[in-house]
N, C-alpha and C positions, 0 to 999 in steps of 0.2 A: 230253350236250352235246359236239359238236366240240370241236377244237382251235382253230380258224376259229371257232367261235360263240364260244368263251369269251376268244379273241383282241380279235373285234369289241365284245363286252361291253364289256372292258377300255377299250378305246380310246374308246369312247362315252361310258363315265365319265367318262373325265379332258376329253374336249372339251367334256362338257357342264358343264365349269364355269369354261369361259376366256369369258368377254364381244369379244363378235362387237366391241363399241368400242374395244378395246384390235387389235385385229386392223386397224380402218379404221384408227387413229392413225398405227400402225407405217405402212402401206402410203403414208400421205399423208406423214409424216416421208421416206419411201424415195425418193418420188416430186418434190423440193427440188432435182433436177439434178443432187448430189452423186455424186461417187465412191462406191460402196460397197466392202468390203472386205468379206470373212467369214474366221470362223477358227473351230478348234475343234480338238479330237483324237477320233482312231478313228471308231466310226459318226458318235460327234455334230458330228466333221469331217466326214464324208460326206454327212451332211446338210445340212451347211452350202456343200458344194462343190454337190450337187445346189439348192439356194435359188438359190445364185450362177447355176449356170446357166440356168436360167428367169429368172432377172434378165436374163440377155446376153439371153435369146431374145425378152426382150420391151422389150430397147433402153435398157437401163442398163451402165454402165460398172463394170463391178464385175470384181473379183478376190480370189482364193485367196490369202489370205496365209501366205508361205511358199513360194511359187513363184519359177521363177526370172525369170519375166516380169512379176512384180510390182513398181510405182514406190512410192518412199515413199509413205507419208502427210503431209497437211498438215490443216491447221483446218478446212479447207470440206468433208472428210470424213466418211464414216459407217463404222463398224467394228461388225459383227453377229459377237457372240461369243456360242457354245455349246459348255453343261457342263452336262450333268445336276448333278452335284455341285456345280459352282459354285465348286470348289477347281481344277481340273485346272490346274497351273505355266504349263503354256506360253500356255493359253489366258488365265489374270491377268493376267500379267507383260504381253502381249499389249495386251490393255484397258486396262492402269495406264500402257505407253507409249501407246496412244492417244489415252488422255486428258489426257496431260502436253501434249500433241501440239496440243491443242485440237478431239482431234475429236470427233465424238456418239458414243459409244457405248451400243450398246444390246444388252443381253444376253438371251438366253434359257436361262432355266434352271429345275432341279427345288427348287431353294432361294432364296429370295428373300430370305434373308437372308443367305448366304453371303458370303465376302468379294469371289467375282464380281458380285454382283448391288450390291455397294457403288460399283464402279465406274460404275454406269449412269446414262445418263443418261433412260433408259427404257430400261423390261425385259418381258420377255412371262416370265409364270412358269406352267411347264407342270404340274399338281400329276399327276406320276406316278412311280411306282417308280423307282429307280436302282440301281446294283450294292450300294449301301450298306443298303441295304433300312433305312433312318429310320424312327422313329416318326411317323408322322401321311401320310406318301406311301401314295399308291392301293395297295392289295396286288395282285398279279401272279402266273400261274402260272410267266410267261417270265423267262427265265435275264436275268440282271446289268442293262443299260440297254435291252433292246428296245420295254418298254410305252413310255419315255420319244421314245428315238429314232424311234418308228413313230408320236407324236402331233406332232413336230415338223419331221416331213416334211410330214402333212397341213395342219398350220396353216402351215407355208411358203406351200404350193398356195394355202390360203383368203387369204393376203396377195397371193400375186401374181396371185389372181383379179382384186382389187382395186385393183392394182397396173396390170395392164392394162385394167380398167375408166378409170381416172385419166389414164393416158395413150394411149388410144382405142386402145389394139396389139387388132387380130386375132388369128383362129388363122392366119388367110393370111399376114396382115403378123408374126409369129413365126416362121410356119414359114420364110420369106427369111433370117433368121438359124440355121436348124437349121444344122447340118454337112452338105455335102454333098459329101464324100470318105471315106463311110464304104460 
């Protein structure tokens, strides 16, 4: 078997046991008007910067927390925090002022009982490998958090499929949002 087929395995695993319901909820929660924010560290910040973007592109107001063009938060907000671990500092601290804050947060992560996922106010919980290699997460041939971060790129995509289902955005009416100074 490849590396690619046993990649794709992987990944098939752990999607086929996330409930396509929990994917519409998120998407209808996203879809409230609100600001969104996202946060995270290393890929599983990358991932979260790439959500964010397909957010803009399909006409929500959302930003990178931690930038330097980001406004507070207030209560009518939403704050999308990811951690495989479910421990990462910056990313808790992050959610725990959120939610002092009043806002929703909703976390994705590889532990659903961690102390990020206490923060939530819904959570999407991805059951797959992280650097910590846990008893009971997906086994994985790939190094530290890739199974994890390459199932929550895709379920991003399956929300803002749904996402731009909800609020009638095209691929046309997106792409008027792509960057065009590149």
């Amino acid at each position: 078997m490849s590396g690619t087929d046993t990649i794709l395995k992987e990944i098939e695993t752990v999607l086929g046991k996330i409930d396509n319901g929990e994917l519409i909820a998120i998407a209808e929660e996203l879809n409230n008007n609100k600001r969104i924010f996202v946060t995270g560290e290393g890929r599983s910040g990358l991932m979260a910067k790439s959500f964010a973007m397909r957010l803009m592109h399909l006409g929500a107001e959302v930003y990178a927390v931690g930038e330097t063009i980001t406004p507070g938060m207030s209560d009518d907000d939403i704050l999308v925090a990811v951690s495989g671990s479910g421990k990462t500092k910056s990313v808790l601290w992050t959610a725990e002022k959120a939610k002092e804050l009043g806002c929703f947060v909703l976390v994705v992560t590889a532990d659903s009982e961690g102390p990020l996922a206490e923060t939530a106010f819904m959570s999407l919980h991805v059951p797959a490998a992280t650097k910590y290699r846990k008893e009971g997460e997906q086994p994985t041939v790939q190094p530290l958090g890739s199974l994890f971060d390459q199932c929550v790129h895709l379920l991003f995509d399956a929300i803002c499929l749904k996402y731009a289902d909800l609020k009638k955005v095209s691929n046309e009416q997106a792409f008027l949002k792509h960057s065009n100074v590149e």
